[in-house]
C-alpha positions in Angstrom: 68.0 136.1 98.5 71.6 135.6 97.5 72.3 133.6 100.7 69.5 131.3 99.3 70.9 131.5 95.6 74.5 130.4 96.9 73.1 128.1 99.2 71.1 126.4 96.1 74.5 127.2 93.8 76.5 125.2 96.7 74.1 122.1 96.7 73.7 121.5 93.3 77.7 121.7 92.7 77.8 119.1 95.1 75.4 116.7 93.0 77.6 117.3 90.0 81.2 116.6 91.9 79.2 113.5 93.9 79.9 111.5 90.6 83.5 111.2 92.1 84.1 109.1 95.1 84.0 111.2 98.6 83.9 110.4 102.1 81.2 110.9 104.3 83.3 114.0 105.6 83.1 115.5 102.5 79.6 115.2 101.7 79.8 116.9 104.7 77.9 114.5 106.9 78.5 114.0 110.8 77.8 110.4 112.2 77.7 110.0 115.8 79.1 113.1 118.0 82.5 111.8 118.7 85.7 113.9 117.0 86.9 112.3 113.9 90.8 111.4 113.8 92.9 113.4 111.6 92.7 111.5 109.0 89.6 109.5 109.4 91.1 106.5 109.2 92.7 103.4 111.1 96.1 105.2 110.4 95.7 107.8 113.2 96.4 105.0 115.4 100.0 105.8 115.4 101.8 103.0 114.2 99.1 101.2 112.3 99.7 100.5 108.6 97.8 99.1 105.8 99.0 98.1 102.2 96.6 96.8 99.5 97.2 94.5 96.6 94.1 94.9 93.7 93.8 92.3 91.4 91.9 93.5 88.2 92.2 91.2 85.4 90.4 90.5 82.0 86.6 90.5 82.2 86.5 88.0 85.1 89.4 88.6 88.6 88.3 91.4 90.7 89.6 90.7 93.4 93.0 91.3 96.1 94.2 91.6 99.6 94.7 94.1 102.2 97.0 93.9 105.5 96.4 95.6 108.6 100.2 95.6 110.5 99.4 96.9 114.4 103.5 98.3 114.1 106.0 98.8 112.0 108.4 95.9 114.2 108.4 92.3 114.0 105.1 91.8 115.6 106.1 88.4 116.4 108.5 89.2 118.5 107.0 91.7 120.0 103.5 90.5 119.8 99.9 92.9 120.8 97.1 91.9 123.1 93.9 91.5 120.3 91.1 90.0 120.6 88.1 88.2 118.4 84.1 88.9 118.3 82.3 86.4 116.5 78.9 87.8 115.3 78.0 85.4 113.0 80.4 82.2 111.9 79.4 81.5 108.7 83.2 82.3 107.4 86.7 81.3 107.9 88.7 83.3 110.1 92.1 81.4 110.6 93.8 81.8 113.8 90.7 83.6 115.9 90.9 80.7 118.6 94.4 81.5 119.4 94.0 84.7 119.8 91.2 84.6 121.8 92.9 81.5 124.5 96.5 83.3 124.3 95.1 86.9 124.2 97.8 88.4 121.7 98.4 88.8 118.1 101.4 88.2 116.2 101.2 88.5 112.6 99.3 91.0 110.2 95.8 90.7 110.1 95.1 89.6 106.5 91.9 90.1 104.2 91.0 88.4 101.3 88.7 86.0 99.5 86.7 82.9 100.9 89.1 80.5 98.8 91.9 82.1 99.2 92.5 82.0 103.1 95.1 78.8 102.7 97.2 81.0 100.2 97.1 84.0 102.3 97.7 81.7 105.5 101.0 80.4 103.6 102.2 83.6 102.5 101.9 84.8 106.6 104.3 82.0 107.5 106.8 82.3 104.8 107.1 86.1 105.3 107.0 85.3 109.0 109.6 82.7 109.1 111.9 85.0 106.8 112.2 88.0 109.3 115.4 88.8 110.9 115.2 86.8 114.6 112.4 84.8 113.8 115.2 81.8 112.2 114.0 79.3 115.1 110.4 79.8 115.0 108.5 76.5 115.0 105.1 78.1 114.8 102.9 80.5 113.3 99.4 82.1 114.0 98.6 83.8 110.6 95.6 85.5 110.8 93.3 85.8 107.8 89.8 86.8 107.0 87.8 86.9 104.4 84.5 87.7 102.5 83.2 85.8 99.2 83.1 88.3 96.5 82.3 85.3 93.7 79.5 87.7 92.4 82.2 89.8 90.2 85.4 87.8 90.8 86.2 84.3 89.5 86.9 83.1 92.9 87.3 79.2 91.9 90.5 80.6 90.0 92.1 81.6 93.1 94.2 84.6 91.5 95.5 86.0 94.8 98.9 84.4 95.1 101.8 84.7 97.9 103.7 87.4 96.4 100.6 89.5 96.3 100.0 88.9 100.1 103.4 89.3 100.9 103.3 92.3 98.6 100.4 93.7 100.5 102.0 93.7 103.9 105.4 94.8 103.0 103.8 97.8 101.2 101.8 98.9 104.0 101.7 102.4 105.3 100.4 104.6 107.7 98.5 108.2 106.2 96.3 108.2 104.2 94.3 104.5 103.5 92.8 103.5 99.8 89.0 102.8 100.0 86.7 101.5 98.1 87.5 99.1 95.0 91.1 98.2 96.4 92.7 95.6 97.9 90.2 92.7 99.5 87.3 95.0 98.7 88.0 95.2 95.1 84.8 92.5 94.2 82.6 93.0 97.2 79.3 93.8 97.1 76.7 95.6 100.4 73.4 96.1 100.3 72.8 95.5 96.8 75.8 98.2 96.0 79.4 98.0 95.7 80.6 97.9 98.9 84.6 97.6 99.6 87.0 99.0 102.0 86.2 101.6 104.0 87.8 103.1 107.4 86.9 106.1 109.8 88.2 106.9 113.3 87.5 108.6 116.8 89.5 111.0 119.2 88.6 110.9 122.0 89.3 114.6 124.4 92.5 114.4 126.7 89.2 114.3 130.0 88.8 110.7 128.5 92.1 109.6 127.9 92.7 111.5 125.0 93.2 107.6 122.9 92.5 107.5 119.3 90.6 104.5 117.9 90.4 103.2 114.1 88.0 100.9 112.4 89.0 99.4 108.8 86.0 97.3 107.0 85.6 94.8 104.3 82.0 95.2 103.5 80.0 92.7 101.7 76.4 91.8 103.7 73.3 92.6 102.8 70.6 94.6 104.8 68.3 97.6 104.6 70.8 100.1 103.7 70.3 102.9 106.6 72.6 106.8 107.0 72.2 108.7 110.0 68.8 106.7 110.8 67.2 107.2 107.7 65.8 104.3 105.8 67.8 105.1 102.6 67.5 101.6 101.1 64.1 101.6 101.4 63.9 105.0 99.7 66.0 103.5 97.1 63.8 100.3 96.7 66.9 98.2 96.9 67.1 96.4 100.1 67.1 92.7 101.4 63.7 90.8 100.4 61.9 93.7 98.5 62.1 91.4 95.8 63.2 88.0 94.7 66.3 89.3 92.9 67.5 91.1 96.6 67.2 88.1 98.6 70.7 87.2 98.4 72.0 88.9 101.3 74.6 86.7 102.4 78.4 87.5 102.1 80.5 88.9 105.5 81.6 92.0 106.9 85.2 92.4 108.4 86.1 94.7 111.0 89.2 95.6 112.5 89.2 97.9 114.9 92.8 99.2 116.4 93.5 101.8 119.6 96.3 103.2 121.2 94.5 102.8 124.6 96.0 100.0 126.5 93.5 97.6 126.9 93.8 93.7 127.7 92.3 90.8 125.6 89.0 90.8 128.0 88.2 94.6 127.5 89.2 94.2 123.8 86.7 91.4 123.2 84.1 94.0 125.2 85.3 96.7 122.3 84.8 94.1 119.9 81.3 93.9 120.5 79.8 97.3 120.3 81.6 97.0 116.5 79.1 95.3 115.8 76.4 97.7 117.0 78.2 99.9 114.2 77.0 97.6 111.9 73.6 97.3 112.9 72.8 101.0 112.3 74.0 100.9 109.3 71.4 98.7 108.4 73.2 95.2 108.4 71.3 92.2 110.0 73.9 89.3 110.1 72.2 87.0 107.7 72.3 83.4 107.9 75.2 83.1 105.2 77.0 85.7 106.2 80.8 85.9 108.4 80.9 88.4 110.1 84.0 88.9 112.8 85.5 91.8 114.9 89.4 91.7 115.5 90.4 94.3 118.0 94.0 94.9 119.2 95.5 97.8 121.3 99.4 99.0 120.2 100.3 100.4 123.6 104.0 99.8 123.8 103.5 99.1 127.3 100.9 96.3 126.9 103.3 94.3 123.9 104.5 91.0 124.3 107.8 89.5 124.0 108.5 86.5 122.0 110.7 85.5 124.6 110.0 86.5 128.0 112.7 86.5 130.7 110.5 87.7 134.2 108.4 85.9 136.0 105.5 88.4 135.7 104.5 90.9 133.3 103.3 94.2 134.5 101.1 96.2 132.4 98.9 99.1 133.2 95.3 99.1 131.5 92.3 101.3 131.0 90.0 100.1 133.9 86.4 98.8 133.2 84.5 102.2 133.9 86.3 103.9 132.2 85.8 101.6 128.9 82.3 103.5 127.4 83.9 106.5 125.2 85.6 103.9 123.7 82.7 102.0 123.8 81.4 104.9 122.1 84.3 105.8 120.1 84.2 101.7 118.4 79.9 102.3 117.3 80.4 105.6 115.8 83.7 105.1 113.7 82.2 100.9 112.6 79.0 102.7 111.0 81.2 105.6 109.4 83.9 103.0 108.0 81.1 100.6 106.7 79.3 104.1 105.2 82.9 105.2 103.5 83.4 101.8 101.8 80.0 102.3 99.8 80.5 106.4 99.0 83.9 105.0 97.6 83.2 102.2 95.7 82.6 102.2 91.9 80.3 100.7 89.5 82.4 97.2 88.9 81.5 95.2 85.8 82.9 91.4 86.7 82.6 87.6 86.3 80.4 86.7 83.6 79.6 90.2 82.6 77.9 90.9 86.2 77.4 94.7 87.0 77.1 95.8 90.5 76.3 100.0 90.5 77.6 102.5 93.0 75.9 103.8 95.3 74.1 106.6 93.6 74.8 109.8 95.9 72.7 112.5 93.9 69.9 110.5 95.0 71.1 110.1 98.9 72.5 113.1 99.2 69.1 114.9 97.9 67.2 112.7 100.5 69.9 113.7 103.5 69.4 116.8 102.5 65.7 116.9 102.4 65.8 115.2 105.6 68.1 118.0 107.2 70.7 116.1 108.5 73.8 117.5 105.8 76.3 119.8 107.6 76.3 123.5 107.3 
């Protein structure tokens, strides 16, 4: 009787303490079977850093950027083999057919809003151009992405402005990552909630390499909202055509996924796709309207590339093909959980002609997960 009085005690405490934002770790819910970095994020890649500018202005800019840097070096001169998933175009994503015809990437990945890409592309070059050995550099592959989050933000303003893209990458840091309402997430909206950045990871056991693999989200698509398998939108009644006011589902999702495993551009672009089998259990169903892209790059020291290359061959040592389905594995499980964490971390957002887009409301899903008997011990 007191196990079940504590156990009651324990469940309704977390209902009251769900009004805060937490992780899907903390809910305490497992997705997929794969161990979870120590942090959960795309910062137990070590190296990886990630710095956010939030633009919250008046009643009308919510909006911002976020950086992902692969190292802490100039990346490029010493430049990482990445490569690009399209999964549906419907978006601008400067720079993707570079990296996917030369194989590398060699300036921070960039997120922001749809018509802010030629800002954030600018704001690359100069800070590029202006690094220590880069002063005869003729040319520059920034590499932005971006979601429309014109919903909540006055996006025809374009508020993001270099210095808060250059502010963004030069404040980036590995630990512990800001999710939710932050950075490039700030106005975004997923399956008819607030979506945002999110971020989760995998480790994978030293008899499979023993690599650690990140994913970092900016979420902003529409779908039937699904948790572990279960049909939580539809439980909800908010989902993608239920109604004429949820038929809106267009917007873009954008994933960047980062390893320590050395992997080439060909095996990347394989990683890139199962990303989006991430997305697809969470519900997501790449709508017409809707950009979404996968950027995956590996930071093995061994598989960089030098600005300026001296031998006649390069010799690298990669993670063969058969070898490639924990991480596989590793890239669907920590996708779905990133997407999930953008959502349990997002706020209610009031925006852009008084528009309100609610949170996610957790009493509600986390009474369902728990009725369905999926909530950790």
């Amino acid at each position: 009787m007191k196990n079940s009085l504590l156990l009651t005690s324990l469940f309704f405490f977390m209902l009251n303490t769900l009004n805060a934002q937490q992780r899907v770790e903390e809910i305490p819910l497992k997705i997929g079977v794969m161990q979870r970095g120590a942090l959960n994020a795309i910062t137990d890649v070590e190296g990886v850093k990630v710095g956010h500018t939030t633009l919250v202005k008046g009643d009308s800019v919510r909006t911002g950027v976020t950086a992902i840097l692969p190292h802490g070096g100039n990346i490029f001169q010493q430049k990482v083999p990445a490569a690009v998933f399209v999964g549906n175009g419907f978006g601008k994503l400067a720079g993707s057919t570079q990296i996917n015809e030369l194989g590398n990437l060699e300036t921070p990945v960039i997120l922001t809003n749809t018509l802010n890409v030629p800002t954030a592309m600018d704001a690359v070059i100069k800070y590029t151009l202006n690094l220590p050995e880069n002063e005869n550099v003729r040319s520059v592959n920034a590499v932005v992405g971006e979601t429309n989050d014109s919903y909540l933000n006055d996006i025809r303003g374009q508020h993001v402005k270099n210095a808060d893209v250059i502010s963004a990458i030069i404040n980036g840091k590995t630990g512990k990552v800001a999710e939710g309402n932050v950075g490039a997430g700030t106005g975004t909206i997923a399956f008819g909630y607030k979506g945002g950045i999110g971020t989760a990871s995998r480790k994978l056991p030293e008899s499979l390499g023993g690599y650690t693999l990140g994913v970092l989200v900016q979420s902003n698509f529409g779908g039937v909202l699904q948790i572990a398998g279960l049909p939580v939108g539809q439980k909800l009644g908010n989902y993608s055509f239920s109604n004429n006011l949820l038929n809106n589902v267009d917007g873009s999702c954008m994933m960047v996924i980062a390893t320590d495993a050395p992997l080439n551009n060909r095996n990347l672009e394989r990683l890139a796709k199962r990303a989006f089998l991430g997305l697809a259990k969470t519900g997501g169903i790449a709508s017409n309207g809707s950009g979404d892209y996968v950027i995956a790059f590996s930071t093995a020291t061994g598989m960089r590339i030098p600005y300026k290359i001296e031998a006649k061959t390069l010799t690298q040592e990669v993670v063969p093909n058969n070898l490639m389905s924990p991480l596989f594995m590793a890239t669907i499980e920590a996708t779905e959980e990133a997407i999930l964490n953008s959502l349990f971390m997002a706020e209610t957002t009031t925006g852009f002609q008084g528009r309100t887009i609610k949170a996610l409301p957790k009493e509600e899903v986390l009474q369902y997960l728990k009725e369905a008997g999926i909530l950790e011990d």
